[in-house]
C-alpha positions in Angstrom: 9.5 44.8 -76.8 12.5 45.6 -74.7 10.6 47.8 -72.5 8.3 45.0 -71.9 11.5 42.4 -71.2 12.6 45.2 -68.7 9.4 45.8 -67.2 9.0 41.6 -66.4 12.8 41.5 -65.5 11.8 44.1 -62.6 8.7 42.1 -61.2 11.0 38.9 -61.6 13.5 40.5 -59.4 11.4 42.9 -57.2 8.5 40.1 -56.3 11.6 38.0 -55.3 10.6 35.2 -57.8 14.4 34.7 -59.1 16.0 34.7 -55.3 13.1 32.2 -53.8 14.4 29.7 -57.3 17.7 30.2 -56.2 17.0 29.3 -52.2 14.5 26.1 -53.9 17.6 24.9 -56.0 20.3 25.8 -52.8 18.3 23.5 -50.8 17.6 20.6 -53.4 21.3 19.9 -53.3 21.2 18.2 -50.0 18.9 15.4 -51.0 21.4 15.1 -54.1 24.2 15.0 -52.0 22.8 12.9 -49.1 20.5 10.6 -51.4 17.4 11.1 -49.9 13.7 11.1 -51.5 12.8 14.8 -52.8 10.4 16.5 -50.5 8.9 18.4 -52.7 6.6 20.6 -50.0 9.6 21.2 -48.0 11.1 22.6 -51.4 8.0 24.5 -51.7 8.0 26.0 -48.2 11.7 27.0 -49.0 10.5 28.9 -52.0 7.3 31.0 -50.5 9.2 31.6 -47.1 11.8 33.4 -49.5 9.1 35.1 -51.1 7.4 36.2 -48.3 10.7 37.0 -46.2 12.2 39.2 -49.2 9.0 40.4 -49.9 8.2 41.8 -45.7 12.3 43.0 -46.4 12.0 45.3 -49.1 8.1 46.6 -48.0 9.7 47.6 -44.7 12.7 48.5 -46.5 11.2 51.9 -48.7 9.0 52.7 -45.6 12.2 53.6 -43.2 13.8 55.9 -46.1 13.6 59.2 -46.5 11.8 60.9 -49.8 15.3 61.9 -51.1 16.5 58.4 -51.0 13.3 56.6 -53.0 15.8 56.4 -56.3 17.0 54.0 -58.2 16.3 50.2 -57.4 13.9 51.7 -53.9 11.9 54.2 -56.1 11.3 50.7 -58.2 10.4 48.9 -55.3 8.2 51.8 -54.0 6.3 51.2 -57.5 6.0 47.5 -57.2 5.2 47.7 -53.5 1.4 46.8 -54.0 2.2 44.1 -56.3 5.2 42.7 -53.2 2.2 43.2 -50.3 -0.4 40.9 -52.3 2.8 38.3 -53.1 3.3 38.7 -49.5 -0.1 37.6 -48.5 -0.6 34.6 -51.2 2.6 33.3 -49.9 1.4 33.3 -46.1 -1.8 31.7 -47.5 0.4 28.9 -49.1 2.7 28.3 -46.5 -0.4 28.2 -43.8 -1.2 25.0 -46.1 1.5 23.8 -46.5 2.4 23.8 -42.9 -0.1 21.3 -42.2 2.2 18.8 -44.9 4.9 18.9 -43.1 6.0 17.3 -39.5 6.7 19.4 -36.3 10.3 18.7 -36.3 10.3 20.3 -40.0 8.5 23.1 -38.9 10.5 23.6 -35.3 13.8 23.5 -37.2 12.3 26.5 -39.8 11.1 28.2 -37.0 14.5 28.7 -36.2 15.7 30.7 -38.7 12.0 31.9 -39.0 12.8 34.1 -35.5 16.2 35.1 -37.5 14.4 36.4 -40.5 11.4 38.4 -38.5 14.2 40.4 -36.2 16.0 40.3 -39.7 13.4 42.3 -41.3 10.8 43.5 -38.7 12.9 46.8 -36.5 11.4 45.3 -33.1 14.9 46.3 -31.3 15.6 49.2 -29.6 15.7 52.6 -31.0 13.5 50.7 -33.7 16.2 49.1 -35.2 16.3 45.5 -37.2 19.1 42.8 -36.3 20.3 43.6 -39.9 21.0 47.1 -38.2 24.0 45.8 -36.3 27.5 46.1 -37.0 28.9 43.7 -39.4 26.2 40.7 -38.9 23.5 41.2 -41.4 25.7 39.2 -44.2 26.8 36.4 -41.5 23.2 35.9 -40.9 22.1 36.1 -44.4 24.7 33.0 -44.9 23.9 31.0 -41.8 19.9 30.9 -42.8 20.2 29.8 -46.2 22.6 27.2 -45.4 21.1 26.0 -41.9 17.3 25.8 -44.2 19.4 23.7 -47.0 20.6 21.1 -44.5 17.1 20.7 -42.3 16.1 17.6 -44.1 19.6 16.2 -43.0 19.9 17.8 -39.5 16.2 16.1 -38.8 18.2 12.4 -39.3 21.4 13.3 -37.1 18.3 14.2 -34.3 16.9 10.5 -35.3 20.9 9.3 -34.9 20.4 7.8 -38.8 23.4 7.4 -40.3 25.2 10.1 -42.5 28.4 10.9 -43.6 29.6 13.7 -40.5 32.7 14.7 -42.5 30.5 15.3 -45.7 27.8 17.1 -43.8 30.5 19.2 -41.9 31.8 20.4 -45.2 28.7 21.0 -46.9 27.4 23.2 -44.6 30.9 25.5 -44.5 30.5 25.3 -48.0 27.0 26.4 -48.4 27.7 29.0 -46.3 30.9 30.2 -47.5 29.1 30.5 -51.5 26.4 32.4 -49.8 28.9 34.8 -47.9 30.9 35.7 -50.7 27.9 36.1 -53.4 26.5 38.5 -50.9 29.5 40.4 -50.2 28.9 42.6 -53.9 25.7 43.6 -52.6 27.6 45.5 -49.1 30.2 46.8 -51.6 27.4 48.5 -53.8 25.3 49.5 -50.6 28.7 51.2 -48.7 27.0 54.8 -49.1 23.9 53.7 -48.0 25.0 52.1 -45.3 27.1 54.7 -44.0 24.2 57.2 -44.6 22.3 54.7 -41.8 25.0 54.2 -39.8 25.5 50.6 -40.3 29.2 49.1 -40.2 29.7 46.6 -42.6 33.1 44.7 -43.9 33.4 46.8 -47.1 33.0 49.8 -45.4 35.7 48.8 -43.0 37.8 47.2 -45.5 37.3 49.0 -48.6 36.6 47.8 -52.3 39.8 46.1 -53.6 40.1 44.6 -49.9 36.7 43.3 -50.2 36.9 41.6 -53.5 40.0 40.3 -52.7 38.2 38.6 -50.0 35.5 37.5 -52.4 38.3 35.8 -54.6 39.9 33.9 -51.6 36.9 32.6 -50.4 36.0 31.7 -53.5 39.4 29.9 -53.5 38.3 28.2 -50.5 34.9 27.5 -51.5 36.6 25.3 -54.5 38.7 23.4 -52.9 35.5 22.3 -50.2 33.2 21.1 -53.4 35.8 19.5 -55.0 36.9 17.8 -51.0 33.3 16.6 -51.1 33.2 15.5 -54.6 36.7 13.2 -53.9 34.3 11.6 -50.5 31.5 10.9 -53.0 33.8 9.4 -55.2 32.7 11.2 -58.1 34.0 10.6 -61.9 35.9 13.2 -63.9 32.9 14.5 -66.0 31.1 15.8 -62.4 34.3 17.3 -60.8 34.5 19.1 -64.6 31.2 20.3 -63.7 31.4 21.5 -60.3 34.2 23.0 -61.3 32.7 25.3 -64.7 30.2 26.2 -62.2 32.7 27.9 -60.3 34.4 29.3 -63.1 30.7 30.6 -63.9 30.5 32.4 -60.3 34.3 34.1 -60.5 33.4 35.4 -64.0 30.0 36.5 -62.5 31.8 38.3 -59.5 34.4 39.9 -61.5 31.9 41.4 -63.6 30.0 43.0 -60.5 32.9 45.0 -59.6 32.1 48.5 -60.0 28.5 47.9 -60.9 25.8 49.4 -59.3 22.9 48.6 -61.3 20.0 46.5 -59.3 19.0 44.3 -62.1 22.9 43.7 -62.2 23.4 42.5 -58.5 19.5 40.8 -57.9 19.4 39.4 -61.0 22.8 38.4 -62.2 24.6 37.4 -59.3 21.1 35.8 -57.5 20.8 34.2 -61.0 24.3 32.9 -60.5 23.2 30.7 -57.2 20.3 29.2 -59.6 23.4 28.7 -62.2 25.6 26.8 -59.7 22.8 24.9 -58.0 22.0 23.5 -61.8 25.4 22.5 -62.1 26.2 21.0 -58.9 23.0 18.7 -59.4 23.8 18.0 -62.5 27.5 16.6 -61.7 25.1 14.3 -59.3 23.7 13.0 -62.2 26.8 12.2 -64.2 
């Protein structure tokens, strides 16, 4: 029985099913926050172009190693990595359809980050290297897509000049993108052999461990004090800002807990699990 719970814990985690919940529930904040109608296939196209981004990532991802690095979490993925191409293919056949739902504007603005994600993942750059490949990017970019794709539905009515609330947007997106940046920082810190085996620069290697989670706290810190900032401009009542603020509590407990770790099903599915957490929380203190 455990086996088995392991075993569907690893497909959960190496088909990208738990991160593409987490990038569904990210984005179905904004029409919380903003009071719009749920747009439930651009939630949709949110959670298959996760799948199939992550999906093309990690595929690409074992095929660029060398046979004495296929261990741990890649030697997993190199098991799963028929299961991940046919996940990759259904979720092209989705989106194709689901394309046709939604308008140009919706798809131009996607298409956007779209580019991001294929130099992301695809090594089209010289010396057949990826744009993750660069020094010290790969974890800006990593923020600024998942908060740009959270805010589209709003972006699309500051295009239309509709009215919204500039000083909420302003700090939802710094938020958004902050939470992201700091839950991703764990995953450099556990990756600082690897990536100095590849030769890729990345703040933990620069900075070091305690540095880096020290960094992780303060943004945290920072992160805190925007949520609450936009919870005191939506005027919300005590019982929400309790909840916005257990679900950070959540996250600092979640982040102290990584430190030192360097198990997969640790970082993918705990601290990826953790945005799903927060997301939960922050709609519900909508709700209250």
């Amino acid at each position: 029985m455990k086996d088995s719970l392991y075993r569907l814990a690893q497909f959960i985690i190496y088909s990208s099913l738990n991160v593409s919940v987490a990038a569904c529930l990210f984005a179905a904040e904004s029409f919380y926050l903003f009071e719009l109608p749920i747009h439930s296939e651009f939630l949709a196209f949110v959670f298959l172009s996760t799948i199939l981004t992550y999906s093309v990532h990690r595929y690409i991802g074992i095929r660029r190693l060398d046979k004495g690095q296929l261990k741990g979490r890649f030697a997993i993925v190199k098991k799963y990595r028929n299961a991940i191409g046919i996940t990759a293919m259904m979720s092209i056949v989705l989106l194709s359809y689901l394309s046709l739902q939604l308008s140009l504007r919706t798809l131009g603005l996607f298409s956007l980050t779209g580019i991001i994600c294929f130099l992301y993942v695809i090594p089209v750059m010289h010396k057949n290297k990826r744009i993750r490949d660069l020094p010290y990017i790969k974890i800006i970019l990593i923020a600024f897509v998942w908060s740009f794709v959270a805010h589209i539905p709003v972006i699309e009515l500051l295009i239309d000049e509709l009215q919204v609330n500039h000083s909420i947007f302003g700090l939802s997106f710094i938020e958004k993108f902050i939470y992201i940046f700091l839950i991703t920082l764990p995953f450099d810190v556990r990756d600082i052999e690897l990536d100095k085996s590849t030769g890729v620069p990345t703040l933990p290697s620069y900075m070091g461990l305690e540095k880096s989670y020290r960094l992780i706290y303060f943004m945290l810190a920072v992160d805190t004090v925007l949520l609450l900032s936009i919870g005191y401009l939506k005027e919300m009542n005590i019982t929400a800002y309790a909840v916005l603020l257990f679900s950070l509590i959540f996250s600092l407990i979640a982040l102290r807990l990584s430190k030192g770790k360097n198990s997969d099903i640790y970082y993918s599915g705990h601290l990826d699990g953790v945005i799903i957490v927060r997301s939960l929380f922050i709609l519900l203190a909508f709700l209250v």
